[in-house]
GUDREN-81594 format. One record per residue (C-alpha): x, y, z; residue in one letter; residue number from 1; chain. Coordinates in steps of 0.02 Angstrom, whole numbers, plus 50000, padded with zeros to 5 digits. Each point is the difference from the previous one (the first is absolute). Layout:
+-------+-------+-------+---+-----+---+
:     u :     v :     w : r :   k : c :
+-------+-------+-------+---+-----+---+
:     X :     Y :     Z : A : NUM : A :
...
+-------+-------+-------+---+-----+---+
//
This chain:
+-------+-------+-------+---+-----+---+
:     u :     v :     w : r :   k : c :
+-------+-------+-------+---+-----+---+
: 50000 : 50000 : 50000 : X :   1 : A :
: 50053 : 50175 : 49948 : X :   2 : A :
: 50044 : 50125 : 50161 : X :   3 : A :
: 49832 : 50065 : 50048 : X :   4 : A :
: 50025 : 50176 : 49964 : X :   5 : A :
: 49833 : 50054 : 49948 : X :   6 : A :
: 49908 : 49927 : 50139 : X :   7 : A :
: 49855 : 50083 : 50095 : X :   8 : A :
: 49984 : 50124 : 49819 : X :   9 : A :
: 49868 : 49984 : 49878 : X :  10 : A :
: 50036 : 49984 : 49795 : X :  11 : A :
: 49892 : 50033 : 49839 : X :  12 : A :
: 50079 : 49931 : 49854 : X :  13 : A :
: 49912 : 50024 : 49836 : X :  14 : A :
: 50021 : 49913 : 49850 : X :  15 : A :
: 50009 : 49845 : 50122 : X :  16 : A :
: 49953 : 49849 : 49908 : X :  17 : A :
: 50123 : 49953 : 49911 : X :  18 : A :
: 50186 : 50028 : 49957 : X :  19 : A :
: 50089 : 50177 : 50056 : X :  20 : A :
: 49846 : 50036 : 50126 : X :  21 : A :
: 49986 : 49789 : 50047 : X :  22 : A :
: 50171 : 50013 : 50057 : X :  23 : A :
: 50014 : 50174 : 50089 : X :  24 : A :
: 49838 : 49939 : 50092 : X :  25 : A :
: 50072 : 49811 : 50047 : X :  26 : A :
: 50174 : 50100 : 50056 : X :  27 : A :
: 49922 : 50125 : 50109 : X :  28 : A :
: 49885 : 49882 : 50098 : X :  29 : A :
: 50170 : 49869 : 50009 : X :  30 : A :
: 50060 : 50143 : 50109 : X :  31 : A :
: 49859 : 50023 : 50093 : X :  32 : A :
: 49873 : 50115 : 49944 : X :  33 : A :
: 49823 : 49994 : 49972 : X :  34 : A :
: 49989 : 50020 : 49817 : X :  35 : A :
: 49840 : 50055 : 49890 : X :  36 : A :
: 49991 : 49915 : 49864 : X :  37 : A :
: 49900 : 50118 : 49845 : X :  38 : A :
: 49983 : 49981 : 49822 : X :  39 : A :
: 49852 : 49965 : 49863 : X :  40 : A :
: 50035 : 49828 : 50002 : X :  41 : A :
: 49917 : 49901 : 50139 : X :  42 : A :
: 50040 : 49820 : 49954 : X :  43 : A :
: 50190 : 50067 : 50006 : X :  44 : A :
: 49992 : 50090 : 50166 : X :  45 : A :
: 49918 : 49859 : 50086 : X :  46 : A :
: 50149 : 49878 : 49931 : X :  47 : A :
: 50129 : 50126 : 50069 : X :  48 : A :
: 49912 : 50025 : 50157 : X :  49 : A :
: 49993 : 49812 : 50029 : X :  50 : A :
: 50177 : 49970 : 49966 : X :  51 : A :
: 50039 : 50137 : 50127 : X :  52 : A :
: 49914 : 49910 : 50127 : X :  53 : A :
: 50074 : 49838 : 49962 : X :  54 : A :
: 50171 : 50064 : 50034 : X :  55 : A :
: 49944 : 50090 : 50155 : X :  56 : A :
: 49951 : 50171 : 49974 : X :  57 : A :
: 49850 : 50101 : 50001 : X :  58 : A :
: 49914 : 50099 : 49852 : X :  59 : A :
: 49812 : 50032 : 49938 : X :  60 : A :
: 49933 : 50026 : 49823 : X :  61 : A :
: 49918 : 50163 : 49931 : X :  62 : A :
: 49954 : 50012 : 49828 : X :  63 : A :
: 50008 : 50162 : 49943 : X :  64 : A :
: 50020 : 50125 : 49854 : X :  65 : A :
: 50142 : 50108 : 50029 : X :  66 : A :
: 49925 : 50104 : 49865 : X :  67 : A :
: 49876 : 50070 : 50110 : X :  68 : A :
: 50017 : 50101 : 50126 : X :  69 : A :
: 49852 : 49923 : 50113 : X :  70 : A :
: 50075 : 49844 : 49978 : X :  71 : A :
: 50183 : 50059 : 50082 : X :  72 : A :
: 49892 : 50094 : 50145 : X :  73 : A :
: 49934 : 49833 : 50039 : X :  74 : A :
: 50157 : 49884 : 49988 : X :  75 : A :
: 50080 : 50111 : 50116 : X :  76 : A :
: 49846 : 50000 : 50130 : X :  77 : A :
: 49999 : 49818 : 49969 : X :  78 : A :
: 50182 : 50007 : 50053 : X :  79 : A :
: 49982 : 50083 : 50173 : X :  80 : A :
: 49851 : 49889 : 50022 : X :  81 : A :
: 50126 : 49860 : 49999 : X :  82 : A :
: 50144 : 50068 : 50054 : X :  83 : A :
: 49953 : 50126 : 50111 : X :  84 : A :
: 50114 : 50107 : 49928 : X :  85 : A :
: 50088 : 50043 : 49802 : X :  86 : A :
: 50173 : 50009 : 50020 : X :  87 : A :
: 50082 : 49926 : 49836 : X :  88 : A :
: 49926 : 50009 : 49835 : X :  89 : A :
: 50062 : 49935 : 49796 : X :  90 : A :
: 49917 : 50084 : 49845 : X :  91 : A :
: 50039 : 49870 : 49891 : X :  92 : A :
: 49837 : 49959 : 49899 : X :  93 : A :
: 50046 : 50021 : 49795 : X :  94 : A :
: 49932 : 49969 : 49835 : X :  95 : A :
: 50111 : 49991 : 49819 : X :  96 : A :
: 49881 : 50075 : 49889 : X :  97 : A :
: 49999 : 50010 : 49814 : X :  98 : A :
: 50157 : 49992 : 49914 : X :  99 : A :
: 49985 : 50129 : 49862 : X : 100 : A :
: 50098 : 50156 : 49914 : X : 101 : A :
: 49947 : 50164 : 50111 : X : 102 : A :
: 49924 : 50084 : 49830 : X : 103 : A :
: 49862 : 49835 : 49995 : X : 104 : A :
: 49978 : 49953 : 50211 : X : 105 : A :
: 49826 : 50000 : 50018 : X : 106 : A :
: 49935 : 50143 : 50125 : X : 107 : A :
: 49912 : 49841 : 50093 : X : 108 : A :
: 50142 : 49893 : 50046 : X : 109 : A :
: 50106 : 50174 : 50052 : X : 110 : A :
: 49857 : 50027 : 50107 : X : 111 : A :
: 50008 : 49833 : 50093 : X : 112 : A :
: 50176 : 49984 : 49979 : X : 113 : A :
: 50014 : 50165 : 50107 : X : 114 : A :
: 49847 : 49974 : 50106 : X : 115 : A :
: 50058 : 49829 : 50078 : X : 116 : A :
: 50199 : 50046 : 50016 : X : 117 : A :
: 50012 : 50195 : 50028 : X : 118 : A :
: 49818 : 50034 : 50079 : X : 119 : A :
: 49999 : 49836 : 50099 : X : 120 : A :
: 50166 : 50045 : 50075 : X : 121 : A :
: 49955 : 50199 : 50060 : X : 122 : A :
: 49826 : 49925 : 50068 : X : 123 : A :
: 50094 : 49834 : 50084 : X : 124 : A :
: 50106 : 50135 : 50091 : X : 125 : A :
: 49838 : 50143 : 50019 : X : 126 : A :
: 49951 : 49901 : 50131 : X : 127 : A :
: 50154 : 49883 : 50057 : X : 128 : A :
: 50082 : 50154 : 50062 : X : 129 : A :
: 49846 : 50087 : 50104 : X : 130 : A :
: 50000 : 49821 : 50088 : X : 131 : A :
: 50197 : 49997 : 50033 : X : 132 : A :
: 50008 : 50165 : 50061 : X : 133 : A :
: 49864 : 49942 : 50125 : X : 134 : A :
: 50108 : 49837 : 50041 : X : 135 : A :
: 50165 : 50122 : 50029 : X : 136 : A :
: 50067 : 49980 : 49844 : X : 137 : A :
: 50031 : 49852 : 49857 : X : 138 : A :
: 50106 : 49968 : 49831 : X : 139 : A :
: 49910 : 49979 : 49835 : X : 140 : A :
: 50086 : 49917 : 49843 : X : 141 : A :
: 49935 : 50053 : 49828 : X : 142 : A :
: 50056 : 49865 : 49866 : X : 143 : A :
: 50033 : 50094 : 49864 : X : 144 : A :
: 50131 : 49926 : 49873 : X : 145 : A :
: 50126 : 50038 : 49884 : X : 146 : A :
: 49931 : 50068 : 49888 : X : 147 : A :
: 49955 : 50147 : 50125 : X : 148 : A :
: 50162 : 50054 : 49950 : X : 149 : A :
: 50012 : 49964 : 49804 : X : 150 : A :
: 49885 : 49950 : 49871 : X : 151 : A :
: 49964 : 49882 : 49896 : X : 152 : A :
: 49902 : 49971 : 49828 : X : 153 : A :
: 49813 : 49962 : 50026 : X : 154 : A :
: 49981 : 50066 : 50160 : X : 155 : A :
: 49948 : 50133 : 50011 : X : 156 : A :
: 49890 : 50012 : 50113 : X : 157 : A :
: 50096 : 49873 : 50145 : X : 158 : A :
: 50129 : 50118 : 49983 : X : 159 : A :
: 49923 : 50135 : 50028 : X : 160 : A :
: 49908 : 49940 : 50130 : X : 161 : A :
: 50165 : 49935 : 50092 : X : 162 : A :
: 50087 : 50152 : 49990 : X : 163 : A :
: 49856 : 50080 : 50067 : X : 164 : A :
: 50013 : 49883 : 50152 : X : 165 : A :
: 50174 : 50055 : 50029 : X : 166 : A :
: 49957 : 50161 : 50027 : X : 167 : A :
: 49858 : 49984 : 50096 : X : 168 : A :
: 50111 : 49897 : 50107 : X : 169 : A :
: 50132 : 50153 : 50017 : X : 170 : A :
: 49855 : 50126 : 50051 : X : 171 : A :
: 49931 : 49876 : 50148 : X : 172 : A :
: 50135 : 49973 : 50057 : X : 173 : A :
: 50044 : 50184 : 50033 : X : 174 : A :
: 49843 : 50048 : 50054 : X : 175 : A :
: 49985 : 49861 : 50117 : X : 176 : A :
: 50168 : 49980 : 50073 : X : 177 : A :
: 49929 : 50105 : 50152 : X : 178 : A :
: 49871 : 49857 : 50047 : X : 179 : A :
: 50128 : 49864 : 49998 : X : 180 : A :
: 49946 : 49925 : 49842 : X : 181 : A :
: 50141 : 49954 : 49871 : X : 182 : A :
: 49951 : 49981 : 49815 : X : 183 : A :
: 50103 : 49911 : 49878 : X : 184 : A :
: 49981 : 49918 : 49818 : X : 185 : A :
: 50078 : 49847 : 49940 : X : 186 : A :
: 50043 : 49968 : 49813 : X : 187 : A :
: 50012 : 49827 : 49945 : X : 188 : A :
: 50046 : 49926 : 49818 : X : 189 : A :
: 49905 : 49884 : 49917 : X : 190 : A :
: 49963 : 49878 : 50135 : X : 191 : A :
: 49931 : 49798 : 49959 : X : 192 : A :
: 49822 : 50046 : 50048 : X : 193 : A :
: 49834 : 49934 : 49936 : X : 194 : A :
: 49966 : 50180 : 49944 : X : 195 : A :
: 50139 : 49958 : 49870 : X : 196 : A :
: 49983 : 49785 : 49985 : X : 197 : A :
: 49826 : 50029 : 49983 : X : 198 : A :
: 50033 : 50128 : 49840 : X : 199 : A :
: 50148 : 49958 : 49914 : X : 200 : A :
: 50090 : 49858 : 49911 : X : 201 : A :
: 50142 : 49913 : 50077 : X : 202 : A :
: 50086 : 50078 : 49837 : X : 203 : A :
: 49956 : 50187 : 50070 : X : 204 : A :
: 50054 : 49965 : 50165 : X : 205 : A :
: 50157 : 49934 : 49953 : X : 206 : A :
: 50026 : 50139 : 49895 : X : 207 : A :
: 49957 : 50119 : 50157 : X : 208 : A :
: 50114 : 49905 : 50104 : X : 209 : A :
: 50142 : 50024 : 49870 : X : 210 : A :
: 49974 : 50197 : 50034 : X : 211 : A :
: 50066 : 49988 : 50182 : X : 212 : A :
: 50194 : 49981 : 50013 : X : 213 : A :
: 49969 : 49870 : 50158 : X : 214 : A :
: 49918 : 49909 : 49836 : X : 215 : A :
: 49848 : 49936 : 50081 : X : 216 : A :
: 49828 : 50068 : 50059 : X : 217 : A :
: 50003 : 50046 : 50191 : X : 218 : A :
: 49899 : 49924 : 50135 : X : 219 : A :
: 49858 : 50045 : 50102 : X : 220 : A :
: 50083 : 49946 : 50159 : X : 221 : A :
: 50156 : 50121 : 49939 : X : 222 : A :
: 49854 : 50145 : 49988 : X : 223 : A :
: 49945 : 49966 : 50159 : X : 224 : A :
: 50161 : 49984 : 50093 : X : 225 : A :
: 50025 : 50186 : 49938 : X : 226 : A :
: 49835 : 50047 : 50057 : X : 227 : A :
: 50001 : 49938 : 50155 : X : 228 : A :
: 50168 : 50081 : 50064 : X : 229 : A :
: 49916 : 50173 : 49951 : X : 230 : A :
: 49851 : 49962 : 50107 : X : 231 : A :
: 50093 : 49940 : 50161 : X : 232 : A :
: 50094 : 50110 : 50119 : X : 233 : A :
: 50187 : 49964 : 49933 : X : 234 : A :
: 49932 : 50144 : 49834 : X : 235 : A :
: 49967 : 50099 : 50171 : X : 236 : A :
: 50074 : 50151 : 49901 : X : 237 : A :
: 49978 : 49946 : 49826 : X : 238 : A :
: 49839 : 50079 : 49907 : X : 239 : A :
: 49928 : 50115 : 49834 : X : 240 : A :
: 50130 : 49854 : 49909 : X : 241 : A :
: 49975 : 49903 : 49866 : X : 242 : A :
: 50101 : 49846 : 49994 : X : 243 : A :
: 50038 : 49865 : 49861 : X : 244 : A :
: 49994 : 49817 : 50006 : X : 245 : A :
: 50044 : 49987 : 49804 : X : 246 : A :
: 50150 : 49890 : 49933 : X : 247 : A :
: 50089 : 50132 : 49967 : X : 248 : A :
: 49871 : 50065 : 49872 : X : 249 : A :
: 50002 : 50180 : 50032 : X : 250 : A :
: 50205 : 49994 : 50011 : X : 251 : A :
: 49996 : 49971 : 49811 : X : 252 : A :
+-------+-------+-------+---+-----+---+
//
């Protein structure tokens, strides 16, 4: 068993049923906190909430859409319901979206390309932070990814939508420093997720994997190892960061 340094604190982890979010939740309640489980998919989050209890640890299902802002009011009073208290929270919950030219995206997949990974993030953290400012204070870990940092053909609107987390991330953390909270963003590469198994040939992800100098797609435990140091108390002084988990990707 992992040292218990989250006891006694309370987690949401979006995104949560399987791959980056799976293993960020199964991690955090390994060390020994009370993890809630969200996402859309319910068979998922029951799996990864049963698994977590298997091994010992405690978490609860929520589905919700982090899309809308009633939704993230509710997870979060779910949360304290549980927990008593919010203290730790990971904005991970993503979608690809279309992969077209800018000049031909259609205006509906920008919209829920933004809506789920830019507007799910500021409302995840609308009312994470009002509830870890009552608890004394808390960390919060946006995943963002690379390509909040550079772009790449197709994507528009995931990398706009990234970037835009990265900044967000910057201005919460400033203004809410005072209140104890620390705010950080994490950038992974393209990691062996069913969000890209489930989408792509083996032929594409080979080819993806060939774009990372560690030549291979990174892991979701890697992500969360990352993730998890921000939240506990050894990133005491670490926050408004963005940090990469890439390959080397953005070194090229």
């Amino acid at each position: 068993m992992a040292e218990q340094d989250f006891a006694e604190k309370t987690a949401i982890v979006t995104g949560a049923a399987s791959g980056i979010g799976a293993a960020i939740a199964a991690e955090l309640a390994a060390r020994g906190a009370t993890v809630i489980a969200s996402d859309m998919d319910a068979d998922g989050l029951d799996r990864v909430v049963a698994q977590i209890a298997a091994a010992g640890g405690t978490a609860h299902a929520r589905v919700a859409d982090v899309s809308q802002a009633p939704a993230m009011e509710a997870l979060v009073k779910f949360a304290e319901d549980k927990g008593g208290a919010l203290h730790l929270a990971v904005n991970n919950a993503g979608i690809g979206g279309p992969s077209v030219p800018c000049g031909d995206y259609p205006p509906e997949g920008w919209r829920q390309v933004l809506s789920v990974n830019l507007d799910g993030v500021f409302y995840g953290m609308r009312y994470q932070i009002p509830a870890m400012k009552a608890a004394g204070g808390g960390s919060i870990v946006n995943v963002s990814s690379i390509l909040g940092s550079v772009g790449f053909q197709g994507a528009s609107a995931y990398v706009a939508a990234k970037h835009g987390v990265n900044g967000l991330t910057k201005v919460a953390a400033m203004e809410h420093a005072p209140d104890r909270i620390r705010v950080n963003a994490v950038g992974p590469a393209f990691i062996d997720t069913p969000l890209l198994s489930r989408n792509l040939s083996r032929e594409v992800m080979d080819g993806l994997a060939a774009l990372h100098p560690a030549g291979r797609l990174g892991t979701s435990e890697e992500v969360s190892g990352l993730v998890c140091f921000l939240l506990s108390d050894r990133a005491s002084f670490i926050t408004g960061s963005y940090h990469l988990v890439d390959g080397g990707y953005t070194a090229q």
